[in-house]
C-alpha positions as a printed NumPy array, in Angstrom:
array([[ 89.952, 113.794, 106.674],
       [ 91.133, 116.958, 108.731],
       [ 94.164, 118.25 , 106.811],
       [ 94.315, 117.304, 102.378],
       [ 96.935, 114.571, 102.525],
       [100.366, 115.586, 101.399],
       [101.094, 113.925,  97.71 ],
       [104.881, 111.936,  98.414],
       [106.   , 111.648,  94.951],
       [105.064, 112.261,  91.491],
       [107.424, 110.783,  88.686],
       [107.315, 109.67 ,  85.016],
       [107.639, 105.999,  84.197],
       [107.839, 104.337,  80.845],
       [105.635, 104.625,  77.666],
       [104.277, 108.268,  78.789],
       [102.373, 107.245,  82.268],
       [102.993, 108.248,  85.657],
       [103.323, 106.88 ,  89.317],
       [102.107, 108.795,  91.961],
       [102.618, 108.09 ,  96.113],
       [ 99.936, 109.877,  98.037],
       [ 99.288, 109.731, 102.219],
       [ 96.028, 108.122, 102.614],
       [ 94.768, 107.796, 106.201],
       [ 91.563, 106.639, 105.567],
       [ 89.837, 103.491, 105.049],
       [ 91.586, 100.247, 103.849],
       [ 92.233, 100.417, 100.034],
       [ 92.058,  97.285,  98.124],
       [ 92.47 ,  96.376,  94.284],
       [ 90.122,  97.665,  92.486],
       [ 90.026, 100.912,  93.96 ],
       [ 90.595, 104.088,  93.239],
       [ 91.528, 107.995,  94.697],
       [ 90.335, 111.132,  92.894],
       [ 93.667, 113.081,  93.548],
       [ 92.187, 116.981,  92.534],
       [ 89.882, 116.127,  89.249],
       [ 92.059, 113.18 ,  88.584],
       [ 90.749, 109.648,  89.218],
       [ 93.208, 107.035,  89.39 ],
       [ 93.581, 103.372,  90.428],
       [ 95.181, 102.307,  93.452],
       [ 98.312, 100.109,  92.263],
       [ 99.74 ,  99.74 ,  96.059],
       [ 99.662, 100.301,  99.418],
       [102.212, 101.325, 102.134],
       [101.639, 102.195, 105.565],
       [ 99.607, 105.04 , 105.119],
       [100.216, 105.646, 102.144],
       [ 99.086, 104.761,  97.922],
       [100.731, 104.432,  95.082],
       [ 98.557, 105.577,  92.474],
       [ 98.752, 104.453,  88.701],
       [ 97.862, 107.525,  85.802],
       [ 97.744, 106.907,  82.318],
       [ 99.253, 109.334,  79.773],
       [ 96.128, 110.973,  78.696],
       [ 95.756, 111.709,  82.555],
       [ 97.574, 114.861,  81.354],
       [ 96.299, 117.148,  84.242],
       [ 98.695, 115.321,  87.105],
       [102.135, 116.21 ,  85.719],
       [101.133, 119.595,  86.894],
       [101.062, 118.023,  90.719],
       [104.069, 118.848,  93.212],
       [105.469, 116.528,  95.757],
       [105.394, 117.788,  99.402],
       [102.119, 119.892,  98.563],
       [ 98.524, 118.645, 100.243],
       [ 95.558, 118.377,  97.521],
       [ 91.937, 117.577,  97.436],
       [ 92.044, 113.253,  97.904],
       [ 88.654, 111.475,  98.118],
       [ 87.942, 107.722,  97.947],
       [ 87.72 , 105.038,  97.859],
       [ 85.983, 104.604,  94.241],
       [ 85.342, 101.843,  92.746],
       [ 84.275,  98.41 ,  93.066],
       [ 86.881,  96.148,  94.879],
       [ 87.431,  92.719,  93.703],
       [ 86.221,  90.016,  96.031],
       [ 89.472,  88.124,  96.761],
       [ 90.771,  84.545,  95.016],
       [ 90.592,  82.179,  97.662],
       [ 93.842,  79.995,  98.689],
       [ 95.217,  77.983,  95.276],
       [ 92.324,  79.399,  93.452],
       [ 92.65 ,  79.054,  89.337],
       [ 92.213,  82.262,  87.525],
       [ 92.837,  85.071,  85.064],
       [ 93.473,  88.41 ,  85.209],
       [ 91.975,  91.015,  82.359],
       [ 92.939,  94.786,  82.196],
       [ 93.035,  97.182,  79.918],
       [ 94.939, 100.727,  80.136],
       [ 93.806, 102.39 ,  83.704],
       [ 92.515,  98.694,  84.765],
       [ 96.614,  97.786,  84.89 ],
       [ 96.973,  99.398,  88.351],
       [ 94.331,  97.559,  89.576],
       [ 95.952,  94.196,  87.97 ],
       [ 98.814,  94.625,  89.366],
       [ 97.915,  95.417,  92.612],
       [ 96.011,  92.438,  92.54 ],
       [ 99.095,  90.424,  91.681],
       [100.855,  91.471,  95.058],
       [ 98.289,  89.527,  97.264],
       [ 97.281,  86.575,  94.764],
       [ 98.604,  84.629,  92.222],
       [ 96.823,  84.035,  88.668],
       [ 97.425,  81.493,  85.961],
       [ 97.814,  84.192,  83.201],
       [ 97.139,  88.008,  83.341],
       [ 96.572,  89.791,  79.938],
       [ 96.632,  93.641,  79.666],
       [ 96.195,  95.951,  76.995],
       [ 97.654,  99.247,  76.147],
       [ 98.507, 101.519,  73.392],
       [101.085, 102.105,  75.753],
       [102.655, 100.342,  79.079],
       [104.181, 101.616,  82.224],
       [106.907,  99.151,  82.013],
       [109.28 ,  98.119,  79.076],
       [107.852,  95.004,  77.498],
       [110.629,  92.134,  77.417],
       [109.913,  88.394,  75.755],
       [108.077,  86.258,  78.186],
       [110.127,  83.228,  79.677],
       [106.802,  80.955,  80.02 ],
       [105.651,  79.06 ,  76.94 ],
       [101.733,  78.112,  77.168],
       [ 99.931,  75.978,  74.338],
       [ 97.484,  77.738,  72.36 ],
       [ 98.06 ,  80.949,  72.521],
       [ 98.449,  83.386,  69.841],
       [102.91 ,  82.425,  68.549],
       [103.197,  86.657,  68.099],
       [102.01 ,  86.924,  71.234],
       [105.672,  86.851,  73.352],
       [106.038,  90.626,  75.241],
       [105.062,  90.337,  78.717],
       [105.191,  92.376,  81.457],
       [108.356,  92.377,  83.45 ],
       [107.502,  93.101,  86.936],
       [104.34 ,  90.201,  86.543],
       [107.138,  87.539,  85.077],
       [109.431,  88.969,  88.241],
       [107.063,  87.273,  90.411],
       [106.693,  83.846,  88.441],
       [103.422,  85.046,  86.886],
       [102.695,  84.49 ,  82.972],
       [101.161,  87.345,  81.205],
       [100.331,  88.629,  77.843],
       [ 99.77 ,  92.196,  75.838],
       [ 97.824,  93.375,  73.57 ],
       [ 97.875,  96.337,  71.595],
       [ 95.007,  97.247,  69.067],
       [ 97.808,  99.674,  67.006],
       [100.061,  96.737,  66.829],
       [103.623,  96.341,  68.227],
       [106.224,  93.631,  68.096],
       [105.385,  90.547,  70.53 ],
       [102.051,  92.192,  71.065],
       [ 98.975,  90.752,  70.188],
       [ 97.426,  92.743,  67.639],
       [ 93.929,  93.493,  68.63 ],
       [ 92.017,  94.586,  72.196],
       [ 92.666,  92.622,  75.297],
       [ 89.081,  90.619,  75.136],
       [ 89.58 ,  89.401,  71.849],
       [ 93.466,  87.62 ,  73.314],
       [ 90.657,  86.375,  76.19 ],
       [ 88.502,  84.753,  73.203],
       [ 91.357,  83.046,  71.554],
       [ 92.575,  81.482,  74.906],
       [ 92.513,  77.568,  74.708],
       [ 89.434,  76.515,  76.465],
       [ 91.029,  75.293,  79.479],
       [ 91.671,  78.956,  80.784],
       [ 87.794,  79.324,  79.714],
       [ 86.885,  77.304,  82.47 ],
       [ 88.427,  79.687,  85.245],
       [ 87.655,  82.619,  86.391],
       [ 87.751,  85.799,  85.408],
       [ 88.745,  89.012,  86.962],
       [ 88.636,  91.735,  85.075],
       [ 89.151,  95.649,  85.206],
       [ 88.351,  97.21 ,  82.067],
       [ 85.133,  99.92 ,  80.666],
       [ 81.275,  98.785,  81.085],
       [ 81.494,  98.124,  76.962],
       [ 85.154,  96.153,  76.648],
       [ 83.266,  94.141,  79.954],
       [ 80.131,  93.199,  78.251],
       [ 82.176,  91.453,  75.526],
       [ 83.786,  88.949,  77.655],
       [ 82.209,  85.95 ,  77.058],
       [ 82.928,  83.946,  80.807],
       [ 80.449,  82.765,  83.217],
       [ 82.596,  83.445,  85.867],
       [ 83.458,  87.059,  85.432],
       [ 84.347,  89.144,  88.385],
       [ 84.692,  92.481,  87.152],
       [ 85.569,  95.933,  88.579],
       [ 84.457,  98.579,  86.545],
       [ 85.659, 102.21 ,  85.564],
       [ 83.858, 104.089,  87.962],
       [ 82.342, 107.109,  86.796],
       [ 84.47 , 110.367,  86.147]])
């Protein structure tokens, strides 16, 4: 790129994280990727017409410090994008902390059965999910406004424990699906270890990339 991009906005959202809008003229982003803003590396949740919004977790502490109207140091994309569900496809969505951007980004462009994320925190306000499905865990109710905006059931977990969260890491909710959703598959943004655990033969994974 000729001139550092220009970052468009830079504002706090709920439970500590942050959601950044960057100009990216450069190649096509998709979910599952992600920019390096400075040292920074953070998934892409969105994309405008040249332009990203960009997804950073709280303990992403170093992009608070990051002004609107000033250029910085962008490079991407990283990452490994996720090959896309095909028409009326059957699947689920997994995602854990910085994997969320790249969940939800997928959610623009396809439409799972269920999407389950996990967070000690969440960049929404959890509110009590409006679809009822058999067999999951009954304290397992908060869901993720902007997914059950769009007509999409989802899930959280949260290892510390929180009301209408499942109390635990986001692939043990996966194991204690009902075996139906076993049979689709997977896509999944989470670390190389939290991957390894999930037990489906259809896993289509993105991982962290590398710092």
């Amino acid at each position: 790129m000729p001139d550092k991009p220009r970052l468009l906005g830079n504002a706090p959202i709920s439970g500590g994280w942050r959601l950044l809008s960057v100009e990216w003229p450069g190649a096509p982003l998709q979910p599952g990727h992600w920019l390096r803003v400075e040292q920074a590396l953070l998934p892409v949740m969105n994309t405008s017409a040249g332009a990203a919004s960009l997804l950073a977790a709280p303990d992403v502490s170093s992009v608070a410090a990051l002004k609107p109207r000033q250029r910085y140091v962008v490079t991407g994309p990283h990452g490994t994008a996720w090959e896309m569900p095909q028409g009326d496809e059957a699947f689920v969505v997994v995602a854990g902390e910085a994997g969320i951007g790249a969940a939800l980004f997928l959610c623009e462009h396809a439409r799972p059965r269920l999407v389950l994320l996990e967070g000690t925190s969440m960049p929404f306000r959890a509110k009590p999910t409006q679809f009822v499905l058999d067999g999951l865990p009954p304290e397992a109710i908060a869901a993720a406004p902007v997914l059950e905006a769009k007509g999409i059931p989802s899930r959280l977990a949260n290892p510390e424990g929180q009301p209408g969260c499942f109390e635990g890491d986001v692939v043990q909710l996966y194991q204690q699906l009902p075996a139906a959703f076993h049979e689709w598959p997977v896509y999944a943004a989470l670390p190389a270890a939290a991957l390894a655990r999930l037990p489906s033969a259809r896993l289509r994974a993105t991982p962290f990339p590398a710092e």
